[in-house]
C-alpha positions in Angstrom: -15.5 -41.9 32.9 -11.9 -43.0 34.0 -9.6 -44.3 31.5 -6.9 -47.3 31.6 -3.5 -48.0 29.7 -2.4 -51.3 29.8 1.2 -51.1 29.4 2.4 -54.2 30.3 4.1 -57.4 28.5 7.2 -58.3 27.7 7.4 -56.7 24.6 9.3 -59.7 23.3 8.4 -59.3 19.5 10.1 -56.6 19.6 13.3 -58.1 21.1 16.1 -56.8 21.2 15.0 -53.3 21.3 13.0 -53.6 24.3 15.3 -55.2 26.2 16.0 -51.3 28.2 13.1 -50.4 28.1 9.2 -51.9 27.2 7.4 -51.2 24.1 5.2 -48.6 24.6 8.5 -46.4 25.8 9.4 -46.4 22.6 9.6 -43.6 19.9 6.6 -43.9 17.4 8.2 -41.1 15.0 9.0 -38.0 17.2 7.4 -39.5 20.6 7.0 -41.9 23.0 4.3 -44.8 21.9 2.8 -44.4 25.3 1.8 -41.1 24.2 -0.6 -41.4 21.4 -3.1 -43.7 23.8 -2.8 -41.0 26.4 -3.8 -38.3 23.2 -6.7 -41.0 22.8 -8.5 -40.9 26.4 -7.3 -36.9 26.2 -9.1 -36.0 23.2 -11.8 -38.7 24.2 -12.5 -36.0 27.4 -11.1 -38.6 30.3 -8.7 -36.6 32.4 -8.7 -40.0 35.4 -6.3 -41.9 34.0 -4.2 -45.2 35.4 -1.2 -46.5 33.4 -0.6 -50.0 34.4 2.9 -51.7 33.6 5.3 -53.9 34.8 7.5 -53.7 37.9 10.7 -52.6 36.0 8.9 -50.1 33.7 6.4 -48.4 36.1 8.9 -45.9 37.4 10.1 -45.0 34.0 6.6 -44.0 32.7 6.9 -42.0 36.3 9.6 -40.5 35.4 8.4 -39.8 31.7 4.9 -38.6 32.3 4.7 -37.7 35.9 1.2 -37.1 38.0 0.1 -35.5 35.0 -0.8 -32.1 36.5 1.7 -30.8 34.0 -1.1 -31.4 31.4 -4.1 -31.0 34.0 -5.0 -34.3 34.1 -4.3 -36.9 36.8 -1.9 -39.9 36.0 -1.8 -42.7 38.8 0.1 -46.1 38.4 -0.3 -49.8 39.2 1.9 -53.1 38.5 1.1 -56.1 36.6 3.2 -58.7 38.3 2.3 -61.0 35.5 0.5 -60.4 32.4 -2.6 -62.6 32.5 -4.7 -61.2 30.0 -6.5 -58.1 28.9 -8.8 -58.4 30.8 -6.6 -58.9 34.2 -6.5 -54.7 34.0 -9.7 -54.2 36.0 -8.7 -56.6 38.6 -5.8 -54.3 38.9 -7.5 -51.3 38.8 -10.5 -51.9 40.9 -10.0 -49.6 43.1 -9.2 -47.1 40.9 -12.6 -48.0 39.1 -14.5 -47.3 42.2 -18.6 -47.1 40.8 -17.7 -45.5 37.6 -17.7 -46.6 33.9 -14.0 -47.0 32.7 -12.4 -46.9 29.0 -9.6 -49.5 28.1 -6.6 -49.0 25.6 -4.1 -51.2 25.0 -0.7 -49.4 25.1 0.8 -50.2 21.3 -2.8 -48.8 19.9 -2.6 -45.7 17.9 -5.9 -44.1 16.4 -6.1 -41.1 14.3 -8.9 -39.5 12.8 -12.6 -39.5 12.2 -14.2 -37.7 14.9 -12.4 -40.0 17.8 -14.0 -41.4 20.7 -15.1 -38.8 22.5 -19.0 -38.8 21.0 -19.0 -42.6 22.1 -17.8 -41.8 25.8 -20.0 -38.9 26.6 -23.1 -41.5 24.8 -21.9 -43.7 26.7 -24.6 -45.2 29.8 -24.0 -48.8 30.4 -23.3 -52.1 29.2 -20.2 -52.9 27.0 -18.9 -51.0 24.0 -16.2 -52.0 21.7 -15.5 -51.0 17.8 -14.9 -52.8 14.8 -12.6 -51.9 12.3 -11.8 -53.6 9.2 -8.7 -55.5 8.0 -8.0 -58.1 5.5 -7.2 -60.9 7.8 -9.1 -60.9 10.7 -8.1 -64.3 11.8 -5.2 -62.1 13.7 -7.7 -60.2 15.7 -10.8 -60.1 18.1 -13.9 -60.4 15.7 -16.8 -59.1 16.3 -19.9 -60.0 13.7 -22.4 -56.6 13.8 -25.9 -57.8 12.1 -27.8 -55.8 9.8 -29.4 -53.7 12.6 -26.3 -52.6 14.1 -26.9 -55.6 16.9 -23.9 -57.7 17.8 -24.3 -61.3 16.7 -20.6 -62.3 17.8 -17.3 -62.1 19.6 -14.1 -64.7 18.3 -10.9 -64.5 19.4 -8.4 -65.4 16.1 -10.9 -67.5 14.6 -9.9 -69.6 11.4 -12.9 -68.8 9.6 -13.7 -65.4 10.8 -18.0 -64.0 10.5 -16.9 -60.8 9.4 -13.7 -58.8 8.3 -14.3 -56.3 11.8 -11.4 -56.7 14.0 -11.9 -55.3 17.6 -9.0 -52.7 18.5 -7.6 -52.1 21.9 -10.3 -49.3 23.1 -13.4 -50.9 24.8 -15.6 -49.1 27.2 -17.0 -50.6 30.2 -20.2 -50.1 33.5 -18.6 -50.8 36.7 -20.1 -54.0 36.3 -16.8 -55.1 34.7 -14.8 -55.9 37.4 -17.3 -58.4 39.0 -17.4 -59.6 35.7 -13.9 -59.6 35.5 -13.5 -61.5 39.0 -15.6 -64.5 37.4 -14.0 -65.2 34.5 -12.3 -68.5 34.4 -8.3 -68.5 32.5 -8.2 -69.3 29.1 -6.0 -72.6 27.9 -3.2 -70.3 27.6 -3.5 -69.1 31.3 -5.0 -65.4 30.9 -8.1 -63.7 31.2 -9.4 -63.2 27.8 -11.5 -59.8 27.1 -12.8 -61.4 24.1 -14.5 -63.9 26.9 -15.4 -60.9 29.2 -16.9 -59.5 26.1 -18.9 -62.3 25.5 -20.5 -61.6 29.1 -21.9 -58.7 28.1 -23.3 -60.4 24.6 -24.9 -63.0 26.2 -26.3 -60.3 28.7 -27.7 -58.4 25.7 -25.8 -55.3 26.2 -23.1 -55.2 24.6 -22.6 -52.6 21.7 -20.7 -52.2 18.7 -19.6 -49.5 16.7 -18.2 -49.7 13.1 -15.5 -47.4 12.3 -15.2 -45.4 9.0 -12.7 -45.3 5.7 -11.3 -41.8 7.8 -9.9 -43.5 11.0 -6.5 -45.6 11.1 -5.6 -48.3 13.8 -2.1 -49.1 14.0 -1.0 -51.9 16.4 2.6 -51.0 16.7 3.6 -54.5 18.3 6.1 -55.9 15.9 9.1 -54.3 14.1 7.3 -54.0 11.1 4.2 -52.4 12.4 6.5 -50.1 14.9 8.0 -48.5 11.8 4.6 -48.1 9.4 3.2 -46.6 12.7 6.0 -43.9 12.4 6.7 -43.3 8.4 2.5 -42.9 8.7 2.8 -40.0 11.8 5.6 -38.3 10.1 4.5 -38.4 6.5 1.0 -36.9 8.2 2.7 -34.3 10.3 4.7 -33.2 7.5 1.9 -32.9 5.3 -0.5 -30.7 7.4 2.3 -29.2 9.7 -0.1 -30.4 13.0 1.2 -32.7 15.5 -0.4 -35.5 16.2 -0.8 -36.8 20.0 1.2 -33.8 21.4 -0.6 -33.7 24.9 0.5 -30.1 25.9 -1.8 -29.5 22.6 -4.6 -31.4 23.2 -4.4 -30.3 27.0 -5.1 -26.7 26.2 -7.5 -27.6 23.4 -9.6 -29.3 26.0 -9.3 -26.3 28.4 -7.1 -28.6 30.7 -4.3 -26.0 30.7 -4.4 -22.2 30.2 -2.8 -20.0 27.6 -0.5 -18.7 30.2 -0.2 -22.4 32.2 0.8 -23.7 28.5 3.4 -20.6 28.0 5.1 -21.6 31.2 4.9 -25.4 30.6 6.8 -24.3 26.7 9.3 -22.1 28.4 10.2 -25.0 30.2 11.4 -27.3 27.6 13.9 -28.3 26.2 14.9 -26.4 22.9 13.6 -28.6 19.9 11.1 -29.4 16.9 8.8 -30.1 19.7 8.8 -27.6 21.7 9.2 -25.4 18.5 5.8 -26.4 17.3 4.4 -25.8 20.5 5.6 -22.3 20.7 5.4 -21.4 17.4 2.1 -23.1 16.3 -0.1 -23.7 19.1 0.8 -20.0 21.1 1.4 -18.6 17.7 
C-alpha cells in the first residue's frame, strides 16, 4: 500500500503564524507537525509515500525531509495549485497511485496509541476503510453511523443533528478504484471535492468499512491555536512521563527494519547536538 499526506491549505486559522511557513511546518512540541503523520504511515508499514502541498511550501518539506532514504523509505512530492477538497489528493496523485490501494492522512492529524493502523492496512483488500472516533460534538466533523453489526449505515459532513457521536479522522484507506471515483465526483456548494461524498460512493456500493477506535487512541487535529498547543502540552507531558519519543522517524525507521543499527549510528553522528539527537543516541542505540 502507498501512503498520502495532504499538506496543503492556507493554514489561515492559524494566521499569523503561518504566514512563513504552512501549518503542518510547524513545531507540535519538539517537532515538526508534518512529522507525526509521517510516524503514522511509518509505523502503519507504508514506506511509498507522497507529500502533497502548496507551491510555496513544497520545497521547504524538500528541504526538511528530503527523498526519505535517510529513513529508508521513499518521499516524492506534488502541488496543489488550489485546494479543492480532500478528496482533490488522488487526482493529484494518480500517478503515483498506479494499481495499488493507497492510505490518506490529513497533514494537522496526530494519532497515538492503541495498536495503530498497521493491523488495518496489512487487512486491508478492497473497498473503502475509514475510522470513527468519538467526540462530544460531532456536528464539527465527518460522521459516520456504524450499526449494530459493525455495518456502516451513514456518512454526514457537519450535520446539525448528527446519528452518532463517531467523527471520521483524517486517515482513510482506499482500492485503486478511488481515483476514477475521484474523477466523477461533482464540487460541493463550496467548490471542493468532498471525501465525505467520495465516501458515500463506496456506501452506496456496499463496501465501505468502518472501524471504531478505542478509549487508548488519541486524535488531535492541530488546526487552530488552541488545538496546536493541546497537541503539544499532550506530546510533551507523554514524553516526559515514559521518557519515549513519540513520532521520532529515525526510531520508528529502525524499529521497522528500514534502517540498520549501523545505518542509524551514522545517520545520529550526523546531527546536530541536542535533546533529539540525545535520545536517539542515548536511548534507542543505548
Amino acid at each position: 500500500m502507498k501512503g498520502i499526506v495532504l499538506a496543503g491549505g492556507a493554514g489561515s486559522r492559524l494566521d499569523p503564524i503561518t504566514r512563513v511557513a504552512s501549518k503542518q511546518l510547524q513545531p507540535v512540541y519538539d517537532k515538526p507537525m508534518i512529522y507525526y503523520p509521517i510516524a503514522t504511515l511509518m509505523d502503519a508499514g507504508i514506506s511509498d509515500i507522497l507529500l502533497i502541498s502548496t507551491e510555496h511550501d513544497v520545497p521547504r518539506f524538500a528541504d526538511l525531509l528530503g527523498d526519505g532514504s535517510q529513513w529508508g523509505i521513499s518521499i516524492q512530492y506534488a502541488i496543489q495549485e488550489r485546494p479543492e477538497g480532500i478528496a482533490q489528493a488522488f487526482l493529484i496523485g494518480a500517478n503515483f497511485i498506479g494499481g495499488e490501494s493507497v492510505a490518506l492522512i490529513l497533514g494537522d492529524n496526530i494519532f497515538y496509541g492503541g495498536n495503530g493502523f498497521r493491523e488495518h492496512v496489512e487487512r486491508f483488500d478492497a473497498g473503502a476503510t475509514i475510522f470513527g472516533y468519538p467526540v462530544r460534538d460531532a456536528r464539527r466533523y465527518g460522521v459516520v453511523e456504524i450499526g449494530d453489526r459493525g455495518q456502516v449505515l451513514s456518512v454526514e459532513e457537519k450535520p446539525q443533528s448528527p446519528r452518532s457521536n463517531l467523527a471520521i479522522p483524517g486517515f482513510y484507506l482506499y482500492d485503486d478504484r478511488v481515483v476514477e471515483f475521484a474523477r466523477r465526483q461533482t464540487p460541493s456548494a463550496r467548490g471542493e471535492l468532498e471525501i465525505t461524498d467520495l465516501n458515500a460512493t463506496y456506501l452506496e456500493l456496499g463496501e465501505l468499512n468502518a472501524v471504531r477506535l478505542g478509549r487508548g487512541v488519541a486524535w488531535l487535529d492541530s488546526g487552530t491555536h488552541e488545538s496546536l498547543l493541546q497537541a503539544a502540552n499532550f506530546i510533551a507531558t507523554i514524553e516526559a512521563r515514559q521518557g519515549y519519543k513519540i513520532a521520532c522517524l529515525e526510531e520508528i525507521a529502525y524499529e521497522q527494519g528500514y534502517l540498520s543499527r549501523a545505518a542509524l549510528a551514522d545517520l545520529v553522528a550526523s546531527m546536530p547536538v541536542s535533546g533529539y539527537s540525545d535520545y536517539l543516541r542515548d536511548v534507542v542505540l543505548g
